[in-house]
C-alpha positions in Angstrom: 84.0 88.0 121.3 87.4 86.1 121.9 87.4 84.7 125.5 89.5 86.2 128.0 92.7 84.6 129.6 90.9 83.6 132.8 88.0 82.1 130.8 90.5 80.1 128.7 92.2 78.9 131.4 89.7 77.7 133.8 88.3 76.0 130.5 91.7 74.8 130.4 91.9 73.4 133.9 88.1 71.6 134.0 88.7 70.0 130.5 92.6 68.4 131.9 91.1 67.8 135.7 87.9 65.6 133.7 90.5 63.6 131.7 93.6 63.3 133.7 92.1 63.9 137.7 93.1 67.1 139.0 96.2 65.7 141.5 98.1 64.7 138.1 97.6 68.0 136.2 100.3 70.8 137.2 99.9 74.5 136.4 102.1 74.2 133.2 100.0 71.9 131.6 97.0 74.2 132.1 98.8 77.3 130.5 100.0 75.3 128.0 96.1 74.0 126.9 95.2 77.2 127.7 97.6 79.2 124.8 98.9 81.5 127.9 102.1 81.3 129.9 102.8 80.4 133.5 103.3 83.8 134.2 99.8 84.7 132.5 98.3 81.6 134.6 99.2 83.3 138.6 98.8 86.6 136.9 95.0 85.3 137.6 95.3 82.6 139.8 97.8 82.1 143.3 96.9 78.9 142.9 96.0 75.0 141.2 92.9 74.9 143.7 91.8 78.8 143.2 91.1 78.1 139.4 88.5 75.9 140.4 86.1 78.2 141.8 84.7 81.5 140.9 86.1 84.7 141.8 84.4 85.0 145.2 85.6 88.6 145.9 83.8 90.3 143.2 80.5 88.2 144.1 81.2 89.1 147.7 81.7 92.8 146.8 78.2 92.4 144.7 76.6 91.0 148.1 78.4 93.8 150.6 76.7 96.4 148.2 73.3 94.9 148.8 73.4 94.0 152.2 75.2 97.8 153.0 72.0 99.6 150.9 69.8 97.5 153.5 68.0 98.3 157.2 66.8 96.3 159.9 63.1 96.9 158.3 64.2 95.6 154.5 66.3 92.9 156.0 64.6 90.0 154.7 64.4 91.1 151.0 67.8 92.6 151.7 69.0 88.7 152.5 67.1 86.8 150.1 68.7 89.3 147.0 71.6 89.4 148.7 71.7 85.8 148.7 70.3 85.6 145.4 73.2 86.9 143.8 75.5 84.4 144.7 73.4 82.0 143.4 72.7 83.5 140.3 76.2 83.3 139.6 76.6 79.4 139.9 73.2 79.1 137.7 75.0 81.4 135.0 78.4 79.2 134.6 75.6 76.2 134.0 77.5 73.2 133.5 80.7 74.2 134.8 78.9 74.7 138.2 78.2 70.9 137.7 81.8 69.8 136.9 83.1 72.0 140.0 80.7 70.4 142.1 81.5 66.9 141.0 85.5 68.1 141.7 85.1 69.3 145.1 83.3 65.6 146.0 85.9 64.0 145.2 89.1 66.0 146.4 89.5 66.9 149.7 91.7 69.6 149.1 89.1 71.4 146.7 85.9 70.4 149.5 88.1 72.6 152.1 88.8 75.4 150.0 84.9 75.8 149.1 84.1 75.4 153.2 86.3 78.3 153.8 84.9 80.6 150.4 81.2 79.2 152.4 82.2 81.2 155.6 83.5 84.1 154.1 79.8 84.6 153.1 79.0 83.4 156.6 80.7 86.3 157.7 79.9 88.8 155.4 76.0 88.3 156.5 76.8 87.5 160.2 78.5 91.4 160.3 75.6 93.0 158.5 72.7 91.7 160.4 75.2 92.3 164.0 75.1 96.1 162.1 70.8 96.2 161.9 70.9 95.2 165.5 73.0 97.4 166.6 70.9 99.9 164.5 67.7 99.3 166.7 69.8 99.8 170.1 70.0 96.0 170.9 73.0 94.2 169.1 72.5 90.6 169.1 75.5 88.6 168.5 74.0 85.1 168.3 71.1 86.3 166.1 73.5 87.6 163.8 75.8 84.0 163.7 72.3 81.8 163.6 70.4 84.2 160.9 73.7 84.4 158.8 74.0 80.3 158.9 70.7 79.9 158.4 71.1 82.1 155.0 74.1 80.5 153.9 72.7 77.0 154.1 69.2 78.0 152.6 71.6 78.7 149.8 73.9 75.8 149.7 70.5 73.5 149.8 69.1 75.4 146.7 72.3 75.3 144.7 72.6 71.6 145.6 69.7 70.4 144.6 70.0 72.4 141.3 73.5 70.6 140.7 71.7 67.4 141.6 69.0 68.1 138.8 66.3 68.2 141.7 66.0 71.7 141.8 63.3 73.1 138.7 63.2 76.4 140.0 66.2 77.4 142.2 65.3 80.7 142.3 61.7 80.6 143.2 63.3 77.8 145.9 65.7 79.8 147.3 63.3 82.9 148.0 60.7 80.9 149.4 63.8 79.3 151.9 65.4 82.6 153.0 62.0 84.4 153.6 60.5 81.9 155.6 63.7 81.1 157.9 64.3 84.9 158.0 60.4 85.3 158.8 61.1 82.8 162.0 64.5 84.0 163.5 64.2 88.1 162.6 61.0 90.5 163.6 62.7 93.6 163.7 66.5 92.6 165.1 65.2 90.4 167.9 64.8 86.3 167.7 61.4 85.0 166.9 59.2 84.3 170.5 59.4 80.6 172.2 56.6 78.9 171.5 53.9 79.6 173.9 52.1 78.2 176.6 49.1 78.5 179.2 47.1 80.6 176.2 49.9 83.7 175.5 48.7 85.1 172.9 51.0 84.2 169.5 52.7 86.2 166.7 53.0 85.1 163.1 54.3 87.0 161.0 54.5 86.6 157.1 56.7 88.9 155.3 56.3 87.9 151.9 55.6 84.9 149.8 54.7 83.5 146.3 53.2 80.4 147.6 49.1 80.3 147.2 47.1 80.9 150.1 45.7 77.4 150.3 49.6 76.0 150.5 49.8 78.4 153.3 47.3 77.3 155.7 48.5 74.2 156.6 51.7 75.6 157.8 49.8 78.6 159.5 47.6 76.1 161.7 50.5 74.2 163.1 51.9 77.1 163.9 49.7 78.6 165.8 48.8 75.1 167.4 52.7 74.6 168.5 
């Protein structure tokens, strides 16, 4: 199947920004490699910088539709697949992940774009998780902000290290991340318990994990000995 104009164009772009730097390629040239028009190139794109990076809205609307199927009771699955299909995405365009992410480290114009596509996320989560608490008759605005940051970065340290070549097994990574952070912060819309003291009894809860038991202990006992 032929490629599409928006495939041939952000081909386009990544092949001129790796040979000429992306400050000395204009819009023309990137039609013109491309086989399309100028017209044809902000029929897709407003602009230079948005043909860098993936078309955010339709992921967004693909993480909306998960997170709006989702109750305070499934909200940590809800987060980690919600989450998961974001990353799933950068894992699918393979190398040209790894040629935006080299980009964006090097122009500061690109590095603020992808901070503000990072907090539309932030947002999206932050809203639904404000929604669950509101659900259970307590709305909790800084649970929402914290839990929502703490997805977004799980996810950015995943993808990172999976652009770095660190990463074997982002996806196994990035469950094991959001679970466990969600396991702290969320028990049912209300922020994990401070740690205790004078013999309180203590809480742990584990929601779900593909680590071995053994792997687990460890982690438990501190816990509980905090």
């Amino acid at each position: 199947m032929a490629a599409s104009a928006r495939d041939r164009l952000v081909r386009a772009a990544f092949d001129l920004f790796a040979g000429q730097g992306f400050e000395q390629t204009t819009v023309d040239q990137i039609a013109s490699h491309a086989g399309v028009g100028r017209t044809t190139f902000f029929r897709h794109f407003p602009t230079k910088e948005s043909v860098v990076f993936p078309d955010h809205d339709a992921i967004l609307g693909a993480v909306d539709g998960r997170l709006v199927a989702a109750g305070p009771m499934t909200a940590a699955i809800a987060l980690h697949e919600a989450a998961r299909i974001v990353l799933r995405h950068y894992l699918d365009e393979g190398d040209l992940a790894r040629e935006r992410y080299r980009l964006t480290r090097t122009v500061r114009s690109l590095r603020d774009a992808e901070i503000a596509g990072q907090r539309r996320y932030q947002r999206l989560f932050q809203r639904h998780i404000r929604a669950w608490t509101d659900t259970l008759g307590h709305p909790d605005d800084l649970l929402a902000e914290v839990l929502a940051n703490a997805v977004v970065t799980a996810h950015n340290h995943v993808l990172r290290g999976w652009l770095q070549g660190a990463a074997k097994d982002p996806e196994t990574a990035l469950e094991d991340a959001v679970l466990d952070l969600t396991g702290r912060l969320w028990r049912g819309g209300t922020p994990s318990p401070p740690s205790t003291r004078h013999g309180e009894a203590r809480e742990v809860v584990v929601l779900r994990t593909t680590r071995e038991l053994e792997d687990l202990i460890p982690d438990l006992e501190r816990l509980l000995g905090e």
